[in-house]
N, C-alpha and C positions, 0 to 999 in steps of 0.2 A: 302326367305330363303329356300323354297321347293324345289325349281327348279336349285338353284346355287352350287355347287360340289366343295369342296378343288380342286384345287385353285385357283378359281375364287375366285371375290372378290364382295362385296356390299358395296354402298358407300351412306351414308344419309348427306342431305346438307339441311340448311336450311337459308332465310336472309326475311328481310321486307323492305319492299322499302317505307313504308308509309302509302299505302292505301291497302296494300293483305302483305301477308306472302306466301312466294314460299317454297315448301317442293318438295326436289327431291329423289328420289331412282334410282341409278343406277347400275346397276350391267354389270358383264361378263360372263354371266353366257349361257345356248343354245340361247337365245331371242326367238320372239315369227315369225312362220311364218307370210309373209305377205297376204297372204289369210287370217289366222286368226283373223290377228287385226284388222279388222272392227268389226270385232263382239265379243270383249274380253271386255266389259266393259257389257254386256247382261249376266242375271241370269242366269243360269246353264250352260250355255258355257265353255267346254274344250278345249281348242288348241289342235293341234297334239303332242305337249310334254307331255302337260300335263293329257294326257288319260291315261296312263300308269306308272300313281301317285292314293296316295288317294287323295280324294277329294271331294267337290258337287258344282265346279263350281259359288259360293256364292262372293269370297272373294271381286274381281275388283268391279264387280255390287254393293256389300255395301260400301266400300270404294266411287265411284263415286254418291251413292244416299246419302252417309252423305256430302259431298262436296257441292255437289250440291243445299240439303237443306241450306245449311251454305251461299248461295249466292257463292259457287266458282266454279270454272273451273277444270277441269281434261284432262290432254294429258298423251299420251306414244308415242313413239320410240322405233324399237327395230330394230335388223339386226338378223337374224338366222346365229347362229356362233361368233357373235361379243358382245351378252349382249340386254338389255332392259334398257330404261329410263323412270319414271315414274314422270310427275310434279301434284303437288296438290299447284293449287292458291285459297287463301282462302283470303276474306276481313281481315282485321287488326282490333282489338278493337271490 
């Protein structure tokens, strides 16, 4: 939500296949460089966007360390200019 500007848009989808429940966040919003994204899911890491916001760098890192205890998976995509996709696969049950 911090990063996305009327009128861009944000988009939450979610479905279960069985054995994970897929959670997506997508948005249109600047995306993230691609220098950046290897190292956007790392504690206090700021992308180039997001330097020039509040912030401490926390949010993706917690996000990915609750996931991840939960037995699941975390990806992103993003294009600078085009938006970011964020997937949280978590086990089901």
């Amino acid at each position: 939500l911090k990063y996305t500007a009327v009128p861009d848009a944000i988009e939450l989808r979610a479905r279960e296949d069985g054995r994970f429940v897929t959670v997506e966040v997508a948005d249109t919003g600047p995306g993230i460089a691609a220098a950046d994204q290897p190292y956007i899911w790392e504690e206090l890491y700021r992308g180039e966007v997001a330097r020039g916001a509040p912030g401490s760098g926390l949010g993706l890192a917690l996000v990915k360390a609750i996931v991840t205890r939960h037995g699941g998976q975390v990806a992103l995509s993003s294009r600078p200019g085009q938006g970011t996709l964020v997937v949280l696969r978590l086990p089901a049950g």
